[in-house]
ZAMIVO-924712 format. One record per residue (C-alpha): x, y, z; residue number from 1; residue in three letters. Coordinates in Angstrom, 3 decimals. Each point is the difference from the previous one (the first is absolute). Last residue first. Layout:
! residues N
+----------+----------+----------+-----+-----+
!        X !        Y !        Z !   k !   r !
+----------+----------+----------+-----+-----+
!        X !        Y !        Z ! NUM ! ALA !
...
+----------+----------+----------+-----+-----+
! end
This chain:
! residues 51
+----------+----------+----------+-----+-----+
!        X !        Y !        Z !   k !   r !
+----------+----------+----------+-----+-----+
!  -57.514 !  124.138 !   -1.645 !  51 ! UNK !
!   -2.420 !   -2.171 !   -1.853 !  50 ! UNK !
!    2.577 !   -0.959 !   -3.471 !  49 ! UNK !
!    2.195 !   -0.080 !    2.462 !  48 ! UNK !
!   -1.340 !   -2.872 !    2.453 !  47 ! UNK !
!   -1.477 !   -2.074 !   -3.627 !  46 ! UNK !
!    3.747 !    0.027 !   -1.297 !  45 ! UNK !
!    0.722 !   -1.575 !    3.644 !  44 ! UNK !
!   -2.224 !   -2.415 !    0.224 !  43 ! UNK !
!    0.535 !   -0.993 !   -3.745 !  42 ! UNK !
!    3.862 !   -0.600 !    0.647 !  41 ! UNK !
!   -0.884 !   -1.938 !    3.324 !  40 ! UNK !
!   -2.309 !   -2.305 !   -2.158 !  39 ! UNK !
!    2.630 !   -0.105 !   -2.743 !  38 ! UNK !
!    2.587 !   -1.395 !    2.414 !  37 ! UNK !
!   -2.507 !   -2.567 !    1.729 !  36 ! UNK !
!   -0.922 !   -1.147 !   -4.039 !  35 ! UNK !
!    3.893 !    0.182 !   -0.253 !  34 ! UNK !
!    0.378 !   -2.762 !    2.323 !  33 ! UNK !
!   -2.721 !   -1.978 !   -1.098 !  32 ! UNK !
!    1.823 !   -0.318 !   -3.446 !  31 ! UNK !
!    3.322 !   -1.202 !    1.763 !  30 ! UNK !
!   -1.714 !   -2.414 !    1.934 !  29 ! UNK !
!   -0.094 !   -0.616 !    3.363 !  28 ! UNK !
!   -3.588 !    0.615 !   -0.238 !  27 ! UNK !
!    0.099 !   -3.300 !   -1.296 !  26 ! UNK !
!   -1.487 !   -0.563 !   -3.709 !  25 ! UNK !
!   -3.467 !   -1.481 !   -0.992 !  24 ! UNK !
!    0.695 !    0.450 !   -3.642 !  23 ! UNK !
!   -2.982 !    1.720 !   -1.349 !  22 ! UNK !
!   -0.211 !    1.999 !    3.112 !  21 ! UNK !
!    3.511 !    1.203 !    0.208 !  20 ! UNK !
!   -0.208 !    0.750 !   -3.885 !  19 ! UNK !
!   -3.462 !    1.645 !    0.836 !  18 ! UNK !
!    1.370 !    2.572 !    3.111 !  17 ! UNK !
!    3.194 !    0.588 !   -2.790 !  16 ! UNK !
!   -2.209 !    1.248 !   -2.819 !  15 ! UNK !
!   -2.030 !    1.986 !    2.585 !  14 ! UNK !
!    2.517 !    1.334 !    2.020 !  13 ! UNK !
!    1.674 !    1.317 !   -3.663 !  12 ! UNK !
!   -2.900 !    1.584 !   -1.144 !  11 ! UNK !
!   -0.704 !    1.932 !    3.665 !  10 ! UNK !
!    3.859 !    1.036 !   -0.349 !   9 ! UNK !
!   -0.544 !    1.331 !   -3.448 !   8 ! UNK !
!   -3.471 !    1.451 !    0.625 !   7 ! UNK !
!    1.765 !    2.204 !    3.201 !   6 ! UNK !
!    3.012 !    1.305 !   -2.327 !   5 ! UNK !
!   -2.525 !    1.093 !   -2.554 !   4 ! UNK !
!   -2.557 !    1.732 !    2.255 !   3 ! UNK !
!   -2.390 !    1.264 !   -2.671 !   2 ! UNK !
!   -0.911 !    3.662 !   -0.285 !   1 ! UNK !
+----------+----------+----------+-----+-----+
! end
């Protein structure tokens, strides 16, 4: 069965990875921010989902 919860957070990284991109912001930014927050959400979504 598909991982809902994991494709919505992979989705969302991937809008916000392109916006960044497209726009050349700071990783001071607020965007870039929650790609490090998603990152550590994923990480630990991927730990359970294993242990």
């Amino acid at each position: 069965m598909a991982d809902l919860y994991l494709k919505a957070l992979e989705s969302e990284r991937k809008a916000l990875w392109a916006t960044c991109r497209l726009k050349g912001l700071p990783k001071t930014s607020l965007e870039r921010m929650r790609i490090v927050e998603l990152d550590r959400l994923l990480a630990a979504h991927k730990g359970k989902t294993k242990g």
